[in-house]
C-alpha positions in Angstrom: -22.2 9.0 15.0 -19.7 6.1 13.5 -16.7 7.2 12.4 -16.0 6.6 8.6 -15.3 3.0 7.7 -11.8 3.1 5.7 -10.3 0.7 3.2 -6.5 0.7 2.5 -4.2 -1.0 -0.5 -1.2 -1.9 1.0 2.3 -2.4 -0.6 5.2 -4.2 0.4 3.3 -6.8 1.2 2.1 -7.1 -2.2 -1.7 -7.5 -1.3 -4.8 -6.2 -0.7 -5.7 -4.5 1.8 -7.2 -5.0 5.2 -9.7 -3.0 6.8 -9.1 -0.6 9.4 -12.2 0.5 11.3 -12.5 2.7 14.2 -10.7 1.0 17.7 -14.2 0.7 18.9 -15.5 -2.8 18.3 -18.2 -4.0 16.5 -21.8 -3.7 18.3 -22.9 -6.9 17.2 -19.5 -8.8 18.5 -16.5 -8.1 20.4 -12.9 -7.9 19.0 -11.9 -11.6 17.9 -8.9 -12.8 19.6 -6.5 -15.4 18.0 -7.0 -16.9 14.6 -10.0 -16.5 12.6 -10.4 -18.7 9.3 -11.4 -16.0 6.2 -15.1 -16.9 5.1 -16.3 -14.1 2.6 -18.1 -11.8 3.6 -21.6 -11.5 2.2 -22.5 -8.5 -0.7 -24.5 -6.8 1.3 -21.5 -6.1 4.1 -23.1 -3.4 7.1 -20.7 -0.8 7.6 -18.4 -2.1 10.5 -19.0 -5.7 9.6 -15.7 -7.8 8.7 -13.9 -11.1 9.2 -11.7 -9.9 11.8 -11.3 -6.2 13.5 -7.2 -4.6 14.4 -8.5 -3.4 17.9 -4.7 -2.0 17.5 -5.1 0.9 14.5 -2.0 2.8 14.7 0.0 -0.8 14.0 0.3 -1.5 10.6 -1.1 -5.0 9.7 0.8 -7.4 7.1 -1.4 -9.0 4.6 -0.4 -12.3 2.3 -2.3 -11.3 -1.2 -3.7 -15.2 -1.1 -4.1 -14.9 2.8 -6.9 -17.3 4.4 -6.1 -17.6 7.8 -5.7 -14.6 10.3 -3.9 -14.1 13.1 -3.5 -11.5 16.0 0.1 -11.5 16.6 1.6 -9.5 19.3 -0.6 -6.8 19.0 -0.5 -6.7 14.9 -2.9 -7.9 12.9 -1.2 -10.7 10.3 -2.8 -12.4 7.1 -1.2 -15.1 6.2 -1.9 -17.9 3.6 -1.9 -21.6 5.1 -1.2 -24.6 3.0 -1.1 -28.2 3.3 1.9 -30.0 2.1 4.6 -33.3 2.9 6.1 -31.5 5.5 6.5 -33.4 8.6 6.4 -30.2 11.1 4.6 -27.4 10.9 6.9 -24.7 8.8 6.8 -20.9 8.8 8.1 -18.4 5.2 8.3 -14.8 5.4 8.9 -14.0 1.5 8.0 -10.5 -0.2 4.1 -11.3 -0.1 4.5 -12.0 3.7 3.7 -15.2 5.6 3.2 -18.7 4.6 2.5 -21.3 7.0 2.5 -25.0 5.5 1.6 -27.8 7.8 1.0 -31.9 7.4 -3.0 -33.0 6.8 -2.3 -34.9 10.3 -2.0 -31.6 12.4 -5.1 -30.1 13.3 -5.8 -26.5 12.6 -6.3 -26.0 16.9 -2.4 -26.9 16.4 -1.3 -24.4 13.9 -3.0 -21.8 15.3 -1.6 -22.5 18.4 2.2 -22.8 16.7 1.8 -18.9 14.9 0.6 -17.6 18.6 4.2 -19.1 19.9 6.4 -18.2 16.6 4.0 -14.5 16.8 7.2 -12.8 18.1 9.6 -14.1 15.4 7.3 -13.7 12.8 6.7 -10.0 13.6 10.2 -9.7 13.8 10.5 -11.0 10.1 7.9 -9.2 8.4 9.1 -5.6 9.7 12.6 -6.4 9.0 11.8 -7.6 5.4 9.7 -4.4 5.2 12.4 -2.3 6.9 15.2 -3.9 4.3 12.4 -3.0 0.8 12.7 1.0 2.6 16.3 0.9 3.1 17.0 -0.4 -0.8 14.8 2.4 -2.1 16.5 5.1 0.0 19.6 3.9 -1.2 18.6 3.9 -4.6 18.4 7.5 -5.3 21.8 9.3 -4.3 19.7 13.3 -4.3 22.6 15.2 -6.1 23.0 17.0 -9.5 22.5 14.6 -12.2 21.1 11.6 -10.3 17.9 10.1 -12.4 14.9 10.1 -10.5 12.0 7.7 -11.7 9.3 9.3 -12.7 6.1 8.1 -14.0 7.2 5.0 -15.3 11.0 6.4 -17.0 13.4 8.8 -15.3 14.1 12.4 -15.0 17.7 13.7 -14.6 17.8 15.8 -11.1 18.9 19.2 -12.2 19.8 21.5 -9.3 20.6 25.1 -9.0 22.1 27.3 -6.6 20.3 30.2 -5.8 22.4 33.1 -7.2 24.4 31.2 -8.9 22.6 29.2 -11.6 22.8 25.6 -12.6 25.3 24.0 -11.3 26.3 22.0 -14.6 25.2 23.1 -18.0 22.2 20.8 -19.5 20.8 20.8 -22.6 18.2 18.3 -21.4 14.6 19.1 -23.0 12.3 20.3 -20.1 10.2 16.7 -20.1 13.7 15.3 -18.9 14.6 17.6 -15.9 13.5 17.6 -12.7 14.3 20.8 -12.0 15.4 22.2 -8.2 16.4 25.5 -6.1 18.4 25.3 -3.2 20.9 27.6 -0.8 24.3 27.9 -2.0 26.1 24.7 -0.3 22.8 22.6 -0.1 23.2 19.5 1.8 21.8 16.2 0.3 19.0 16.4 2.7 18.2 19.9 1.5 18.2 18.7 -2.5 15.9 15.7 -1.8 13.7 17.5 0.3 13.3 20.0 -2.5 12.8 17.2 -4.9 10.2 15.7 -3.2 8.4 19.1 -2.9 8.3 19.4 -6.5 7.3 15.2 -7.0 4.3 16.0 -4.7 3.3 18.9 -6.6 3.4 16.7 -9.2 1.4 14.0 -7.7 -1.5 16.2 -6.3 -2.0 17.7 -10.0 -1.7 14.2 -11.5 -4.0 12.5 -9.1 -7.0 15.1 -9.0 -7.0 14.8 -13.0 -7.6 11.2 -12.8 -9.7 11.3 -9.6 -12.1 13.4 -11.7 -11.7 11.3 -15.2 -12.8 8.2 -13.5 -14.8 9.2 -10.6 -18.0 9.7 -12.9 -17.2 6.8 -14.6 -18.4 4.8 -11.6 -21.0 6.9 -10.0 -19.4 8.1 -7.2 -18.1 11.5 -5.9 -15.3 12.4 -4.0 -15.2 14.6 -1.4 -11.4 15.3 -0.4 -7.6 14.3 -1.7 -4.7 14.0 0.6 -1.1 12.8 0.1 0.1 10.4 2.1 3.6 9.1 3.3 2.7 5.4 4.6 5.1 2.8 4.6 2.6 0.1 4.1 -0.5 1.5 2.0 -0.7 2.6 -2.3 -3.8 4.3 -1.0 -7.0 4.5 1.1 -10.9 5.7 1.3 -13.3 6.5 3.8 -17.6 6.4 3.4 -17.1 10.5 3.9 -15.5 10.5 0.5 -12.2 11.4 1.9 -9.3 9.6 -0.5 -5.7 9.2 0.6 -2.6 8.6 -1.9 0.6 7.7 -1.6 2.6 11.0 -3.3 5.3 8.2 -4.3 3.0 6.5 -6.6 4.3 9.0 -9.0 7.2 7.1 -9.4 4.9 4.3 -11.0 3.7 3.8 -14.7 0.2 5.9 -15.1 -1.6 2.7 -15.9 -0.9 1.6 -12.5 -1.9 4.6 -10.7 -4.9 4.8 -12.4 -5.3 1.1 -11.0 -5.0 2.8 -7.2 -7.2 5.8 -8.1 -10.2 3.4 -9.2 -9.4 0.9 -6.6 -10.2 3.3 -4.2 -12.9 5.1 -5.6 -14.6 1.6 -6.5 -14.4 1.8 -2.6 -17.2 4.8 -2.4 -19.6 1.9 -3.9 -18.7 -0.9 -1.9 -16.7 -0.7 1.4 -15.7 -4.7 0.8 -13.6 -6.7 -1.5 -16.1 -8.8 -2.2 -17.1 -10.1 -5.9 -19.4 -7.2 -6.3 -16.3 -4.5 -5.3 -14.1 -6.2 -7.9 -16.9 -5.7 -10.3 -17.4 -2.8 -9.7 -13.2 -2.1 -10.6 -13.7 -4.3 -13.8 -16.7 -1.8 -15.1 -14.2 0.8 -16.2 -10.9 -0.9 -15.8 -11.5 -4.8 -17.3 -7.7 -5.4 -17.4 -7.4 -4.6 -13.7 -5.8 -8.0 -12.6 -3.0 -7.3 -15.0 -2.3 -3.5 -13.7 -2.7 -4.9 -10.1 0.2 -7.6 -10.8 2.4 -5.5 -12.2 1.6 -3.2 -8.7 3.0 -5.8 -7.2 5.6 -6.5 -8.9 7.1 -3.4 -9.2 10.7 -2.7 -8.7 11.5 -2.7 -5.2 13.3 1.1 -5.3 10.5 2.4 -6.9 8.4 1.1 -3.0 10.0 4.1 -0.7 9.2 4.1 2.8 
């Protein structure tokens, strides 16, 4: 029996996603090594089928949102997007959509591929590092104590926190809609308040994203079969053909407009396992300002993209 074919939307590298399968290749063809040009794939896409299969799963990929070349870089799948410009050597960009790889008309495409395969180790270097630094400004941004604003669905809740025993720690007359409201020991460490707070955030997320799974789900047709929170560092969200749909708990950070651009995403995913014209068709039947909700996705403030 195949394992269920799963589709991802990744963040931090601002794109779409790229498809994990199963580690086992495809019967038709073996793993592709190197680089592999991106032709579209046709509508009627098998299960399985795809331009290029990560024979390395448990590595997280990095995907340029305009990507047309691929690459299999020191064991991690890498999308990059390939120009042609003035240059007069081949030249290499790591920027917050990942890679960009610009080369003269003279050099042949043999030769660039070849130049990624040498620069592979720098370029992982860069991506992870730029993806590490995104993390490390988020987990700065929120200092979890008393009175810290936490953002919350678009605007911000003030972090309230009380001692068990002894009450609030400060007085607030905050209305309840403005609170984020948390319990801890007597002498809670940081670690113990944002741990709380991200207790009562998921909550929040799991009762959020149901609603909206089961607003738009028969909208498009489809039925879902599971919901699970995830943490990833890379991925807004995921789906599997057994109906089994992942989130990312910190999307409840984000404007609703913009989760509900994740949440059909991935359910437009139960309908077609692609990104072809007919998936993004598909998204457009219930959501027809989706390209504006999936730019500002993108753009979003960097703190609000926690590992």
């Amino acid at each position: 029996m195949r394992a269920p074919l799963q589709f991802v939307l990744d963040f931090f590298t601002g794109g779409d996603p790229v498809t994990l399968t199963p580690s086992l290749p495809s019967p038709s063809r073996p793993a592709p090594m190197g680089v592999k040009s991106n032709a579209p794939a046709p509508d009627n896409v098998k299960l399985g089928a795809r331009p290029f299969v990560d024979s390395h799963p448990s590595v997280a990929g990095f995907t340029h949102p305009a990507a047309n070349r691929h690459a299999e870089v020191q064991g991690v799948t890498v999308s990059f997007r390939f120009e042609r410009s003035r240059r007069k050597s081949i030249g290499f960009l790591v920027g917050a959509d990942g890679l960009v790889v610009r080369a003269p008309n003279w050099v042949t495409l043999r030769e660039v591929d070849a130049a990624v395969q040498e620069k592979g180790a720098w370029i992982v270097a860069k991506l992870q590092q730029f993806k590490e630094r995104q993390t490390e400004q988020f987990q700065k941004a929120i200092e979890w104590r008393h009175g810290a604003e936490v953002p919350f669905l678009g605007r911000t809740l003030q972090l309230c926190v009380l001692e068990r025993g002894v009450g609030r720690v400060h007085g607030q007359d905050l209305p309840l809609d403005q609170v984020l409201p948390v319990t801890v020991p007597p002498g809670a460490s940081v670690t113990q308040v944002r741990d709380a707070a991200q207790v009562w955030l998921k909550k929040q997320a799991k009762a959020l994203f149901e609603e909206r799974l089961h607003h738009f789900a028969p909208l498009l047709g489809v039925r879902w079969q599971k919901l699970s929170l995830s943490s990833a560092s890379t991925r807004w969200g995921s789906a599997r053909t057994d109906g089994h749909i992942r989130l990312n708990w910190r999307l409840i950070h984000l404007p609703t407009s913009q989760i509900d651009y994740v949440v059909v995403h991935e359910l437009a995913h139960l309908r077609e396992m692609n990104h072809s014209p007919r998936f993004w068709e598909t998204v457009g039947e219930v959501m027809p300002d989706y390209a504006q909700r999936r730019k500002a996705l993108r753009q979003a403030p960097v703190d609000l993209k926690e590992d």
